[in-house]
C-alpha positions in Angstrom: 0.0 0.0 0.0 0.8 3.7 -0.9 2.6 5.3 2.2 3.9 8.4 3.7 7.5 7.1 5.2 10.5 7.6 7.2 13.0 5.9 8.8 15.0 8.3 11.2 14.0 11.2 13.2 14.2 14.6 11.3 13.0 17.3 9.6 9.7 16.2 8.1 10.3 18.0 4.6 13.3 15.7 4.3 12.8 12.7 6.2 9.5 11.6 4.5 8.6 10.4 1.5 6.1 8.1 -0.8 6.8 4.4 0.1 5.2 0.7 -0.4 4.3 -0.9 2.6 2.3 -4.5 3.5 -1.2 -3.7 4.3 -1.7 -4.4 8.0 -3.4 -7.4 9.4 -5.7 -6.3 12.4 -5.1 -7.6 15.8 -8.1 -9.5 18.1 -9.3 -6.1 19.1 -8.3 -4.4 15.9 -10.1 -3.1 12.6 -8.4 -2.0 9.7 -9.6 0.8 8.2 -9.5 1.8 4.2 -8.3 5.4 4.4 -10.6 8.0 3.2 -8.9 11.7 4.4 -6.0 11.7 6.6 -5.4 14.9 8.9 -1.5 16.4 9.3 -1.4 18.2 12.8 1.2 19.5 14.8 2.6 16.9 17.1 2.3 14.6 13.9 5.4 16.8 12.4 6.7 16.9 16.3 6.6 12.8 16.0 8.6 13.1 12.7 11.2 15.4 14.5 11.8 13.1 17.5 10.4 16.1 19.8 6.9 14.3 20.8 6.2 12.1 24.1 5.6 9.4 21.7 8.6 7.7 19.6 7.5 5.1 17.1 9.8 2.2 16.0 11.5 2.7 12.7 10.5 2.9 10.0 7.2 4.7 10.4 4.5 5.8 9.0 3.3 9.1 9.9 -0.5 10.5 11.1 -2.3 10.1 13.7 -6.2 10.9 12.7 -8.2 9.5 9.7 -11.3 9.3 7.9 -12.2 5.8 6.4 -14.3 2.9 5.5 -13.5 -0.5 8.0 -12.6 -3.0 5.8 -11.4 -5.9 8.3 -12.4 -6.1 12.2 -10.3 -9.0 14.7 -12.1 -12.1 16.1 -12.7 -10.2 19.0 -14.5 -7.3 18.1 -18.2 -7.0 18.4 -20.1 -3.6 17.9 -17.9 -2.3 14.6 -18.2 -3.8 11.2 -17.0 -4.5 7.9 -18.4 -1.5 5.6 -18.7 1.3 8.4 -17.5 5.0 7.6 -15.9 5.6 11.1 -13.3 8.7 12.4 -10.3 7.6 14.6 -7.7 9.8 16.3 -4.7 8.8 18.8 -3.7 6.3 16.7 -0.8 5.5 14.4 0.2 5.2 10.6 -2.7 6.4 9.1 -1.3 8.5 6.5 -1.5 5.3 4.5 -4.1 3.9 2.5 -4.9 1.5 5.1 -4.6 1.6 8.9 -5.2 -0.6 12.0 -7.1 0.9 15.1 -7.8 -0.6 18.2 -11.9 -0.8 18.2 -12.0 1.3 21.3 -10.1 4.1 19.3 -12.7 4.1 16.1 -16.1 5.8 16.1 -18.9 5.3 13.5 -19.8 9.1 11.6 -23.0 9.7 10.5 -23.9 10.2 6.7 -25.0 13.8 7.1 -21.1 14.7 8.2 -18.7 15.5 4.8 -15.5 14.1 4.6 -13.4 16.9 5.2 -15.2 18.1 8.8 -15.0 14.0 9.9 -12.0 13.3 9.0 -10.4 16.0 11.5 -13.5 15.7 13.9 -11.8 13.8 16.6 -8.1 15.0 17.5 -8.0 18.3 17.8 -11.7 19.1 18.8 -12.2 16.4 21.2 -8.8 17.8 22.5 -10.6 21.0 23.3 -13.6 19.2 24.4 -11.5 17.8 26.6 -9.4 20.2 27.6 -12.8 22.2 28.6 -13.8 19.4 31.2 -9.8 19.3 32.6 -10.5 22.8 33.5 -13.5 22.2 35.1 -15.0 25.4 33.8 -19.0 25.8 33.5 -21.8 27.8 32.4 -20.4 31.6 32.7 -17.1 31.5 33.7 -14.3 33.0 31.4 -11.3 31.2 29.7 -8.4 32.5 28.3 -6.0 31.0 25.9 -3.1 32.0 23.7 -2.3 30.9 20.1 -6.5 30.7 19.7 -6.3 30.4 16.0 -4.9 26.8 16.0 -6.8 23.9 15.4 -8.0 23.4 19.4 -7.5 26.7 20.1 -10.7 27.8 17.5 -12.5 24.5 18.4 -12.4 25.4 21.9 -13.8 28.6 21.8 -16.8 27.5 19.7 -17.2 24.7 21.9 -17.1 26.6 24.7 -19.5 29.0 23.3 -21.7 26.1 22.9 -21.4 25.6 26.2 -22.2 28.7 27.5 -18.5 29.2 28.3 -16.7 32.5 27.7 -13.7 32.3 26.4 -11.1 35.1 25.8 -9.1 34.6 22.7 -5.3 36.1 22.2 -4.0 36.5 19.0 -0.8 38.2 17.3 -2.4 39.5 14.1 -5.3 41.3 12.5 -5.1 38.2 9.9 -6.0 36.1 13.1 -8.6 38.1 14.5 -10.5 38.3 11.2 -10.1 34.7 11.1 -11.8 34.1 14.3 -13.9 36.8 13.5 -15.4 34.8 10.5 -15.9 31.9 12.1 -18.4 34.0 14.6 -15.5 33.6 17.7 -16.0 36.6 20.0 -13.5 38.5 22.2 -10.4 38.1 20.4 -7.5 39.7 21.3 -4.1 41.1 19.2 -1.5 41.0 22.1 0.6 43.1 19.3 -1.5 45.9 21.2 0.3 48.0 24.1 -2.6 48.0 26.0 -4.0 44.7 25.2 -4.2 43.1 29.1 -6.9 46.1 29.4 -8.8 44.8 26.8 -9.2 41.8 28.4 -10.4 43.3 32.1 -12.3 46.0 30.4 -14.1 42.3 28.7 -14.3 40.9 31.8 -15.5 43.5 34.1 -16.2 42.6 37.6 -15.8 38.9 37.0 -12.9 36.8 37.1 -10.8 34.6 35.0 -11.7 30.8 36.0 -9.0 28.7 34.0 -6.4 30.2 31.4 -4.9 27.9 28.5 -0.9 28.4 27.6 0.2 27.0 23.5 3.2 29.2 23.6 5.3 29.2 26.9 7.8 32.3 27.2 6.8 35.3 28.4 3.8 34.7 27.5 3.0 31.8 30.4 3.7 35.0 32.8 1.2 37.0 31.1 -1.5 34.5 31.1 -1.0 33.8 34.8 -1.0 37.6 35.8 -5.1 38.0 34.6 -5.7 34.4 36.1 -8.3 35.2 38.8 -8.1 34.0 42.6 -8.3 30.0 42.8 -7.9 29.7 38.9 -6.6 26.7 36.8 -3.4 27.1 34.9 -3.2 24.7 31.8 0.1 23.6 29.9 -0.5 22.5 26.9 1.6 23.3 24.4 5.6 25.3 24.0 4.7 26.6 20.4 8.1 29.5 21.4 10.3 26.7 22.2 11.0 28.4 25.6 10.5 27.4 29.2 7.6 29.1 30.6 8.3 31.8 33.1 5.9 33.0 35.9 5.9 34.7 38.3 6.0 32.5 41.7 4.1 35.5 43.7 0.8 35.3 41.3 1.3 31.9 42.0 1.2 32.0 45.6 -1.4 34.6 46.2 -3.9 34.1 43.5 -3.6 30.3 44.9 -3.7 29.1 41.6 -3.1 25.2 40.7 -1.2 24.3 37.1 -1.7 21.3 35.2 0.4 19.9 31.9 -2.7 18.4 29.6 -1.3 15.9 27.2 -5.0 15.4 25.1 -3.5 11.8 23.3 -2.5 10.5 26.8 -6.1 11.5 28.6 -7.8 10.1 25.2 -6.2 7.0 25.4 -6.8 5.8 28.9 -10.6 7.6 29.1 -13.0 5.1 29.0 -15.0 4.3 25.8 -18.3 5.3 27.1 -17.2 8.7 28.6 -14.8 9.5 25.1 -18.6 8.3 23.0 -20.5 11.2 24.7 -17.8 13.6 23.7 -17.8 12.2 20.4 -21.5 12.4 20.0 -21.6 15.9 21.4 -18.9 16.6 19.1 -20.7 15.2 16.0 -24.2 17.5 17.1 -22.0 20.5 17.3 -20.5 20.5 13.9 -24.0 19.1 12.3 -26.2 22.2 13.7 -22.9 24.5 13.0 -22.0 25.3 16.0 -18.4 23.7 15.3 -16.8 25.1 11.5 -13.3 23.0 11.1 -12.0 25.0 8.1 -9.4 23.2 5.5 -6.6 24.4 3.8 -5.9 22.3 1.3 -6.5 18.6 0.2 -3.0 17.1 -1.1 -2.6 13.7 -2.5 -0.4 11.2 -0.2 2.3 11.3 -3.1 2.3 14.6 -2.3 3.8 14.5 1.5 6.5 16.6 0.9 4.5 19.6 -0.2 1.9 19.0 2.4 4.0 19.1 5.2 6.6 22.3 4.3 6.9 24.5 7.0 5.6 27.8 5.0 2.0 26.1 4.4 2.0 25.2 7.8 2.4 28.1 9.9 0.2 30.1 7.3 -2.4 27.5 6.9 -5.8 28.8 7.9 -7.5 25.5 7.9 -6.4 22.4 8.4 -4.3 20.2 6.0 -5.5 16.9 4.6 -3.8 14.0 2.4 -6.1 11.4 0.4 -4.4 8.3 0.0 
């Protein structure tokens, strides 16, 4: 089968390229899956770099989410079968043309769900689905995050919205801002703007800032923590700068705030299948009745890996990027 290859750690524009693999054979507990859409997201070109918590053996295939039609299920698998369009995320090799999942890793989509919103339906959005229920935020209270015009960082906001969660959205451009702005994302903030921390407490007014979310790390950890309200949660979850985060220890000690490090693949992997289902499902209503938009960039064919992965469609993508096998 047509894959996207590599066999040492590296810079993914070099290090991967069109290969010929043996189809996979499911496990018990495994289904292969005929690949439909396959998504490319961030910690798949960490993965490829050898800068990820997870190292496969070599040589790999690369992906980690994909859209397709199950084409094989093990002995021991019960409620998926052969001829089911199903999503699955957390998994490996799927930028292939086919894939093994464990069953407990695939959901069935429904008809009325295109290709292109299913096939990067579960990673990134059930991330900030996720992420939303780490911070134990409800009804009312106020997020903030940085780097909100990523993948989970648009997701959670309209999530959140959905939720009746407000969210307070930093940016670094006027491009990002319209971005959010068309996708019907409130409260977005350019932090290019001197006085930009009071735009957010002139937003907030007398409330406070339950839970703030840090991508970047830097300076910009600090800055997060200062608006962080008395009691909030502090999220780690990504180092987009490359630099350790620095805080300041006195908002942590008098705002009494508690910091966590959210690894969504990890949490995704051990939740249980019933909880991760009524994610899913709510996941699935969201993006039906348009409350959840998942933009794409661009569709590339798998023999085009090279050109799907280079670094200057990446970081100017405003959707996301898909490969068809």
């Amino acid at each position: 089968m047509r894959s996207a290859t590599y066999d040492h750690f590296g810079k993914p524009t070099e290090v991967l390229s069109l290969g010929d693999r043996p189809i996979p054979e499911p496990k018990a507990n495994e289904v292969r899956v005929k690949t439909i859409l396959a998504s490319i997201h961030n910690h798949d070109l960490l993965t490829i770099r050898g800068q990820y918590g997870f190292k496969p053996d070599m040589p790999a295939i690369g992906g980690s989410e994909a859209l397709g039609i199950i084409d094989a299920v093990g002995s021991e698998v019960k409620d998926l079968k052969v001829g089911q369009r199903v999503a699955a995320a957390s998994v490996q090799a799927t930028w292939a043309e086919y894939f093994v999942a464990s069953a407990d890793m695939v959901f069935p989509i429904p008809d009325s769900l295109e290709d292109e919103m299913a096939a990067q339906l579960i990673a990134m959005p059930l991330s900030a689905l996720m992420l939303l229920e780490f911070l134990e935020v409800e009804s009312g209270q106020w997020v903030i995050h940085n780097a909100a015009n990523g993948a989970v960082g648009k997701s959670l906001a309209m999530l959140a919205a959905a939720r009746g969660v407000k969210t307070i959205n930093l940016l670094r451009s006027d491009d990002a801002i319209k971005e959010l702005d068309t996708l019907g994302i409130k409260n977005n903030i350019n932090t290019s703007d001197d006085d930009w921390k009071e735009q957010v407490k002139a937003i907030v007014g007398n409330d406070k800032i339950s839970a703030a979310v840090d991508s970047v790390g830097g300076e910009n950890s600090g800055d997060l923590l200062s608006l962080l309200g008395h009691g909030g949660t502090f999220a780690a979850f990504g180092a987009m700068s490359g630099k350790p985060m620095v805080i300041n220890p006195t908002h942590m000690i008098f705002k009494q705030a508690v910091m966590k490090g959210f690894w969504g693949s990890k949490l995704s992997q051990e939740m249980s299948v019933q909880n991760k289902q009524r994610l899913v499902n709510e996941l699935i209503d969201r993006a039906i009745d348009g409350q959840l938009k998942l933009p794409v960039e661009a569709v590339f064919d798998l023999a085009d890996i090279v050109k799907a992965v280079d670094g200057k469609l990446q970081s100017g993508k405003k959707g996301k990027v898909l490969l068809k096998p």
